[in-house]
C-alpha positions in Angstrom: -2.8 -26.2 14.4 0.1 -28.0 12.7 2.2 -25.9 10.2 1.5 -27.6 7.5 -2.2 -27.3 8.0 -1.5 -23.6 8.8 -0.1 -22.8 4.9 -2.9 -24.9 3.3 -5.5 -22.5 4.9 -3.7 -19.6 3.1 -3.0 -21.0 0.1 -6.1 -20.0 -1.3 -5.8 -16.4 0.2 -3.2 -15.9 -2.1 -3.7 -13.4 -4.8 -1.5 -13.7 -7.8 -1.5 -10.6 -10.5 0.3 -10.7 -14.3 3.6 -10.0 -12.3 3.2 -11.0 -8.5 2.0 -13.3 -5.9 0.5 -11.0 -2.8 -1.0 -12.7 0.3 -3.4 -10.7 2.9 -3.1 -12.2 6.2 -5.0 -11.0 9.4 -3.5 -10.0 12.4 -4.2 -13.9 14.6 -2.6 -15.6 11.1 0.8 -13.1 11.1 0.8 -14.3 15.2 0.5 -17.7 14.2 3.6 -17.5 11.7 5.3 -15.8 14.1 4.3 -18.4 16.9 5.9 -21.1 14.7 9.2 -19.8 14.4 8.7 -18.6 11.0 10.0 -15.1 10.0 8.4 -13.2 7.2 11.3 -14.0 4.6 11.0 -17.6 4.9 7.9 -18.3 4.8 7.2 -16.0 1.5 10.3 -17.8 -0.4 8.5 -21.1 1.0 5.2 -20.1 -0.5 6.7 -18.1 -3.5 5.2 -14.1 -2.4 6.3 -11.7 -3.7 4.5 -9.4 -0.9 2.4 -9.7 2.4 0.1 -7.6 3.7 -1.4 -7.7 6.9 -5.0 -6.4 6.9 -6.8 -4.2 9.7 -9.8 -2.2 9.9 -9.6 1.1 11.7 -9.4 4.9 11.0 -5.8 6.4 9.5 -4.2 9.8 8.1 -2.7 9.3 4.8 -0.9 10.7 2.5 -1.5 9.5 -1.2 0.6 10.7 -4.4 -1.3 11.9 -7.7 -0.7 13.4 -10.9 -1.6 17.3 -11.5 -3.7 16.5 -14.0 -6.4 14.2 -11.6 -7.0 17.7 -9.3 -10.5 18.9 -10.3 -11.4 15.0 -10.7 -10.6 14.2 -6.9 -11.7 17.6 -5.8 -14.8 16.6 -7.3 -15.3 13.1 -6.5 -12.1 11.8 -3.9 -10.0 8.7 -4.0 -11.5 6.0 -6.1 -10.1 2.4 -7.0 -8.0 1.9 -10.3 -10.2 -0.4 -11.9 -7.0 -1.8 -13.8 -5.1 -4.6 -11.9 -2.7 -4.9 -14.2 0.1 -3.0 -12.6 -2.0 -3.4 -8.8 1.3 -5.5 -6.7 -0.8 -5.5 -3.9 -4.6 -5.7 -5.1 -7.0 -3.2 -6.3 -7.7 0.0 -4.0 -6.6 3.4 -3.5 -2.6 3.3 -2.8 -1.5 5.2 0.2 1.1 5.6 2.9 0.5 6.7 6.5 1.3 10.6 8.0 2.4 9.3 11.0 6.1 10.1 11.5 7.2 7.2 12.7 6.2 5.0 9.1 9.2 6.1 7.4 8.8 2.5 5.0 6.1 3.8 3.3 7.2 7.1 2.6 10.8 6.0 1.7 9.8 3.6 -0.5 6.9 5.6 -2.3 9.9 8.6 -2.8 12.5 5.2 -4.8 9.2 4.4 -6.8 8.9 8.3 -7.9 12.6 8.7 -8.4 13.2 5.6 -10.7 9.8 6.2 -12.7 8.5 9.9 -12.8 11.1 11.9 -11.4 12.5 12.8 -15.1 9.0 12.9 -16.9 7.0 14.9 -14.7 7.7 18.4 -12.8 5.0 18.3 -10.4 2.6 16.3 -8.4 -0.4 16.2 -6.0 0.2 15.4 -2.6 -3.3 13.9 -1.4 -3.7 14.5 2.6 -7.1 12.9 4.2 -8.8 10.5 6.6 -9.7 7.0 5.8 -12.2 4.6 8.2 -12.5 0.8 7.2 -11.1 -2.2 6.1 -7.0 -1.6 4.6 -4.3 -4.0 4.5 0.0 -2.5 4.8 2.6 -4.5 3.2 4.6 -6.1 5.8 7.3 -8.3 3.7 8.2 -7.3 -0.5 10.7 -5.2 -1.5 10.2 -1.9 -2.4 6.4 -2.1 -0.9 7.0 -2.4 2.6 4.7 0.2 4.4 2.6 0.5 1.4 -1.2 0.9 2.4 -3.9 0.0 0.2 -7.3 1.4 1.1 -10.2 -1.4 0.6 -12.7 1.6 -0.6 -13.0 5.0 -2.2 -12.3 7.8 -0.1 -14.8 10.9 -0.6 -14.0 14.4 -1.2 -15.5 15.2 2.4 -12.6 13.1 4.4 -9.7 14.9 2.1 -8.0 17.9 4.0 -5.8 18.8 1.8 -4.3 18.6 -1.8 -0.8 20.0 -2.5 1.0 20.7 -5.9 4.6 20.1 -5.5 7.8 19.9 -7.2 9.0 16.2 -7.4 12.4 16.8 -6.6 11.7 18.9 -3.9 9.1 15.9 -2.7 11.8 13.8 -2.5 14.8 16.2 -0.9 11.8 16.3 1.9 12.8 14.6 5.3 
């Protein structure tokens, strides 16, 4: 496949929001970029993303941030889809990053968010700690997203393990 064939069977993959243009690509279209001689960078200024994801299907451990206020309702009912997309960068679905150690992106990234935008308004906040199976997609190229995991479903009450009330600033002094 020719290059120019290859960006005109994404184009329509491309999700654009109020304030962002997002493209989910699966794992034999990021090889084919990469194939090509591509990097990420360039090819999102060439086709004007803000953020790519790539999208996989699999079983994770995750880590998910929530205000004190939502306890009882995910105790009760789990994870569920904003059904607002207004303010949804990277499409609608529960917003995660991973537990593994080594996906520092996610984690970094998610503490910057909370620093610039809750970290004077709010003392405390729910650290969400579960197990997700299905379909997800992880921003691989957008600043301030990378690592960023969006869950394609709800996740019940029965695959959460734990829920944590912490301090913000002590959230983000942790390594």
């Amino acid at each position: 496949m020719q290059y120019t064939n290859f960006i005109k069977s994404l184009e329509p993959k491309i999700e654009i929001s109020e304030f962002f243009r997002h493209l989910v690509m699966e794992q034999n279209e990021v090889e084919m970029l990469t194939g090509f001689g591509v990097s990420l960078a360039q090819f999102a200024k060439e086709m004007h993303l803000d953020f790519i994801s790539q999208k996989y299907t699999g079983q994770i451990s995750f880590r998910h941030i929530a205000s004190v206020e939502s306890f009882n309702f995910i105790n009760q009912f789990g994870l569920k889809p904003k059904d607002d997309a207004y303010l949804m960068d990277l499409g609608i679905g529960v917003y995660v990053f991973l537990s593994e150690w080594e996906d520092s992106y996610g984690e970094e990234n998610v503490k910057t968010w909370l620093s610039e935008n809750l970290a004077n308004d709010v003392e405390d906040i729910l650290i969400v700690v579960g197990q997700y199976e299905g379909d997800y997609h992880k921003c691989i190229f957008g600043d301030d997203h990378k690592g960023y995991v969006v869950l394609a479903n709800s996740v019940p009450p029965t695959d959460i393990d734990n829920i944590v009330d912490i301090n913000v600033n002590e959230f983000l002094c942790l390594n």
